[in-house]
N, C-alpha and C positions, 0 to 999 in steps of 0.2 A: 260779567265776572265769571272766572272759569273756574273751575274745580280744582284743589289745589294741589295734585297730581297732573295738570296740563303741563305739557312742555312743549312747543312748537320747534321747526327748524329754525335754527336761531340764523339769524341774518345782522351782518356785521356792518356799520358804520366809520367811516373814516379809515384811514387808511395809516397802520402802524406794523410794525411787531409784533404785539400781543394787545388784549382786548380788556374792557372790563365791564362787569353790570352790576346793577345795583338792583334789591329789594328792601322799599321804600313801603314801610306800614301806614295807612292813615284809619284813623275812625272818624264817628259823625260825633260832632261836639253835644247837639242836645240826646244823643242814643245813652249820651254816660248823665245824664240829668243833670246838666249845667246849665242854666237856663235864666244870664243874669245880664244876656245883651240883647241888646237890641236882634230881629231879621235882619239878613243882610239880602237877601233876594225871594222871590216871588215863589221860585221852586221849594223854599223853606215849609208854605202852607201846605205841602202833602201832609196828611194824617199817619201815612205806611211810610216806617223807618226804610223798610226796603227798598220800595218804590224811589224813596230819595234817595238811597245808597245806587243804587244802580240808576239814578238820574246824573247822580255827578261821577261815577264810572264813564259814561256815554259823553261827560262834557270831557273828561280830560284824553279820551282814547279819542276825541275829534281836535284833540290841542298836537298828543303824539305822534296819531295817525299810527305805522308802522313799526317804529320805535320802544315798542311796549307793548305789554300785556297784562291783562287784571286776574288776580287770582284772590280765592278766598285763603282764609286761614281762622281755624277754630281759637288759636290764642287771641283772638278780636272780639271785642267786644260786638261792636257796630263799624263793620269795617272792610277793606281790602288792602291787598298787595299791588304796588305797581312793581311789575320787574319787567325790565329795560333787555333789548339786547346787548349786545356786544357792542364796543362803543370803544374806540381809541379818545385817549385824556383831550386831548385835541378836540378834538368833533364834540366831545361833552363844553369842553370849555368854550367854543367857538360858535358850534350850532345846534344844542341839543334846546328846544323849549321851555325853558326852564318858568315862564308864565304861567307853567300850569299851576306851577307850585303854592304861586299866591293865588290862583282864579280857587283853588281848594280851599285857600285857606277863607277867604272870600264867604266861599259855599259852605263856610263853619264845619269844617274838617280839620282835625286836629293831629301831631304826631308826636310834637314832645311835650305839652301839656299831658300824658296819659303814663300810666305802670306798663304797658304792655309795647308800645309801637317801638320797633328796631330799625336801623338799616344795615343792611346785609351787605358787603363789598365783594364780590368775585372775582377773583384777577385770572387770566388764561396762565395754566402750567408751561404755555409754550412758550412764555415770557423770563420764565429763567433759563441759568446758563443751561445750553444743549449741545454742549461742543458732546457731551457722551452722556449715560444711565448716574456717575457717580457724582459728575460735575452739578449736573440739574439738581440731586438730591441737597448736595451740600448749598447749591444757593437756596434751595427751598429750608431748609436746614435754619443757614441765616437770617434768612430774612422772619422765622417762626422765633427765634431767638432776641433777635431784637424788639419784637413786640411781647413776650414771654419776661424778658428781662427789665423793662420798665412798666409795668404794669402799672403802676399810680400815674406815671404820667400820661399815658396812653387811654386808662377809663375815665383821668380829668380832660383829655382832648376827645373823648367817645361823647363826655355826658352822662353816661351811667357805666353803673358795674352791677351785671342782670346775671341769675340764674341760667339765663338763656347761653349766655356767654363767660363762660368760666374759665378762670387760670389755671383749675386745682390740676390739668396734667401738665405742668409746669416744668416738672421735670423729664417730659417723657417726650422730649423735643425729638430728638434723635431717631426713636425706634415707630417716632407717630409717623415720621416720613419715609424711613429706611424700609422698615416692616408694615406701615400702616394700622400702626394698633394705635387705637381710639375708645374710648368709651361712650359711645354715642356723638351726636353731632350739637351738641351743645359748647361748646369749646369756642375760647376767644376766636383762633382760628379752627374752623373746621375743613379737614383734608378725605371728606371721603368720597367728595366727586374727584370721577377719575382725569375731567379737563380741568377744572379749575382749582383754586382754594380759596374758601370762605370765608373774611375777617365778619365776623359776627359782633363785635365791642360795641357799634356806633349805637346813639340813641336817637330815634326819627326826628325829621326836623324838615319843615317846610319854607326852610329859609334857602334859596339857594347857594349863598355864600358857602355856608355851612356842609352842604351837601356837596360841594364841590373840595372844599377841604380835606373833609373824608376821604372820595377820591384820589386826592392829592396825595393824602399822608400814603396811600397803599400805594400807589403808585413812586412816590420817592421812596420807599420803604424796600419795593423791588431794586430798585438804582442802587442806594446805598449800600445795599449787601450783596450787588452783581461782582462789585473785584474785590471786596472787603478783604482782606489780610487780616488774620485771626489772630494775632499773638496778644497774649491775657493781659502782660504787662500794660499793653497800650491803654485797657479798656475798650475794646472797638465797636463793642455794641452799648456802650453810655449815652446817654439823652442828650448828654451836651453833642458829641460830635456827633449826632443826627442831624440838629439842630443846627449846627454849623454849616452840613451838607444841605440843608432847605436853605440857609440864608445863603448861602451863595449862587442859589439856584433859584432866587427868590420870583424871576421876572415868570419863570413856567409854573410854580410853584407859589404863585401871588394871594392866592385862599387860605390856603395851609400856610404862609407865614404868616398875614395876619391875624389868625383866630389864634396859634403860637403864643403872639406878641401879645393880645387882649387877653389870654387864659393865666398865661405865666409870670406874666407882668404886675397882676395881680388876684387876688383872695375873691373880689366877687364875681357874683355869679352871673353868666351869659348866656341869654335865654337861646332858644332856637325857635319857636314859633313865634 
């Protein structure tokens, strides 16, 4: 588990356009004093939380192999970060490991039973329009608006609405990417890495379905607002006609409609671990 200032040379999987990663929070389910199931394996009898934390870092970096990396982070309780390289939607959807997901969960590591675990979406800058300086901005523009402008339906598809990740610059769509003023990196989206941008919303979940979702949503969310036509009459960044661009796209986008169809369709609630 690396210090959480590591950055390695990031090495790219799959072959697209543009890339994305994910930081995927998990902690140790008895480190929060929940202690009301059964072991589920042998390595559970260490006495040193640590020793087990970095026991099941070593099982899932022998699941990933190259694909990832572990970092710590002080907002954890008992815990680490897996952050992924650069990953075309494709290569996640088709051949990324996603067994690590349940061997964790397995090894009683948890992500959305907890207050704190997030997941982090990265998308590469280089994935909007680049025909020039003004075109890139107004698609990154877009596509911050669209998630800006449906806030409730976007934290009921995240799973929470975190301090960590806040709307309150809601208004300040425009000047956050023209001029890059930010008030820290707390923000639903955060824009102050200079290759990617940050959807910060999601809440950790060791389901892969779910996690693949997430994915999905920022990744159609790019598409959706690549030719978008602006005119206010229409409503262009409304939920519904998002929602119509995922259903029709549903066969690349088959995670993200269903979790849609399960969240919206109805009032209760849909676990993620």
């Amino acid at each position: 588990i690396k210090n959480y200032s590591y950055k390695p040379r990031a090495k790219f999987f799959g072959n697209d356009s543009y890339y994305m990663g994910f930081e995927l929070e998990v902690e140790m389910k008895d480190a929060l004093r929940d202690e009301d199931e059964e072991y589920y394996d042998e390595d559970d009898m260490e006495n040193n939380f640590g020793d087990q934390l970095r026991s099941r870092a070593r099982y899932a970096q022998d699941i990933l192999g190259d694909r990832a990396y572990f970092k710590s982070d002080g907002s954890l309780t008992c815990g680490f970060e897996i952050v992924t390289h650069p990953h075309s939607l494709l290569e996640y959807q088709e051949h990324f490991p996603w067994e690590v997901l349940e061997g964790l969960s397995r090894k009683r590591m948890v992500s959305w039973n907890t207050d704190t675990c997030g997941l982090h979406i990265h998308v590469g800058r280089v994935g909007f329009d680049n025909t020039n300086s003004n075109a890139r901005d107004t698609h990154q523009i877009r596509f911050l608006k669209l998630i800006y402008d449906n806030e409730r339906q976007v934290t009921r598809l995240a799973g929470r609405s975190s301090s960590y990740a806040t709307f309150s610059d809601k208004g300040q769509v425009i000047p956050k990417i023209k001029f890059g003023q930010q008030r820290g990196r707390y923000a639903a989206v955060n824009i102050e890495n200079s290759k990617t941008l940050e959807v910060r919303v999601f809440k950790g979940s060791l389901k892969k379905e779910r996690v693949l979702a997430q994915l999905e949503f920022v990744h159609a969310a790019v598409e959706y607002t690549r030719n978008l036509k602006v005119v206010p009459k229409d409503n262009p960044f409304s939920w519904a006609r998002f929602i119509g661009f995922v259903a029709n796209d549903n066969s690349r986008y088959s995670n993200l409609f269903a979790l849609i169809n399960k969240l919206f369709a109805t009032e209760t609630a849909v676990t993620g671990d």
